[in-house]
C-alpha positions, 0 to 999 in steps of 0.5 A, spaced: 147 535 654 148 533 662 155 533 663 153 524 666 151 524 657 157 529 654 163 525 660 160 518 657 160 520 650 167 523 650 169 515 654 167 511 649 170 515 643 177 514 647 175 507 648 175 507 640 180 511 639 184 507 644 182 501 640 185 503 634 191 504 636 192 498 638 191 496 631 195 501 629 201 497 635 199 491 631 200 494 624 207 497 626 205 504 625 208 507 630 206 514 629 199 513 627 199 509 635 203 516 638 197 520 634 192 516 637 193 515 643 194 522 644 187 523 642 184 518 646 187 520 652 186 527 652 178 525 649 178 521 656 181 527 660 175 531 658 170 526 660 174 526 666 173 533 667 166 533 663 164 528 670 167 532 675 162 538 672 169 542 670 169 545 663 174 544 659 178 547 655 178 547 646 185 545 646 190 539 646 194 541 652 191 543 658 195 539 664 194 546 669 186 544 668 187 537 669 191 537 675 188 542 680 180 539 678 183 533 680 187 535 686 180 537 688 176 531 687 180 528 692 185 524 688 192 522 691 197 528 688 202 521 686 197 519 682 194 527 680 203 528 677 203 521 674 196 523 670 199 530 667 206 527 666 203 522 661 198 527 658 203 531 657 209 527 654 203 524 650 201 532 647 209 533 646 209 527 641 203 530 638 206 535 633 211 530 631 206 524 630 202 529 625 208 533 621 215 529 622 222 533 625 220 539 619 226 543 620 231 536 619 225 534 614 224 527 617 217 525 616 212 522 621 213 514 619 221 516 620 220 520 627 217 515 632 219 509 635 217 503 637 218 504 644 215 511 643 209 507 640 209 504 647 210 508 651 205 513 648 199 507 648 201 505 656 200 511 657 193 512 654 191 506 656 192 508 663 189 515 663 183 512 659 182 507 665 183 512 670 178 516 667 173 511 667 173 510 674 171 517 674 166 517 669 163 511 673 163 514 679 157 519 677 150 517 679 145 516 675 
């Protein structure tokens, strides 16, 4: 598969993803809008590397990765942190978004906010768009 079909591919999954976080939002299921927002954000961040012709990794968090691709694509560095501030504020909320507080026995739906839910969601929503301009940027 070229690197143009994979990053593409992988954008429109976080483009869906990110959409069901906003019904997650309007529901008020917070965790479930942590959960998918992460998602959705790391999904549009290997599209982003996918366009850059970077392999990426298997795995949720891979901020290093991210950060030196794009300081090599020639992205402003203010704009390279705020990305991997965001990614990783989003892969820390991850395991409490899935398994709660477990050591305090605090489920998932009690754990998060609304305002973890926002910020998580503002968050994605950023780095989704952020990852589009990438991916448009490839030719063909």
């Amino acid at each position: 598969m070229s690197s143009r079909r994979l990053s593409r591919g992988l954008l429109r999954a976080a483009r869906q993803i990110l959409s069901e976080a906003r019904g997650s939002a309007a529901a008020g299921v917070h965790y479930r809008v942590v959960r998918q927002s992460q998602e959705a954000a790391e999904l549009a961040l290997k599209a982003a590397l996918a366009a850059l012709g970077v392999e990426y990794p298997r795995r949720h968090s891979f901020g290093g990765l991210v950060q030196s691709a794009l300081s090599r694509a020639g992205v402003a560095p203010e704009r390279v942190e705020a990305i991997a501030r965001q990614a990783d504020a989003l892969a820390a909320k991850r395991g409490i978004a899935f398994y709660g507080v477990e050591e305090e026995g605090i489920p998932p739906d009690e754990a998060l906010t609304g305002e973890d839910a926002a910020a998580a969601l503002r968050s994605a929503e950023d780095i989704v768009g952020f990852a589009a301009t990438l991916v448009d940027r490839q030719p063909g």
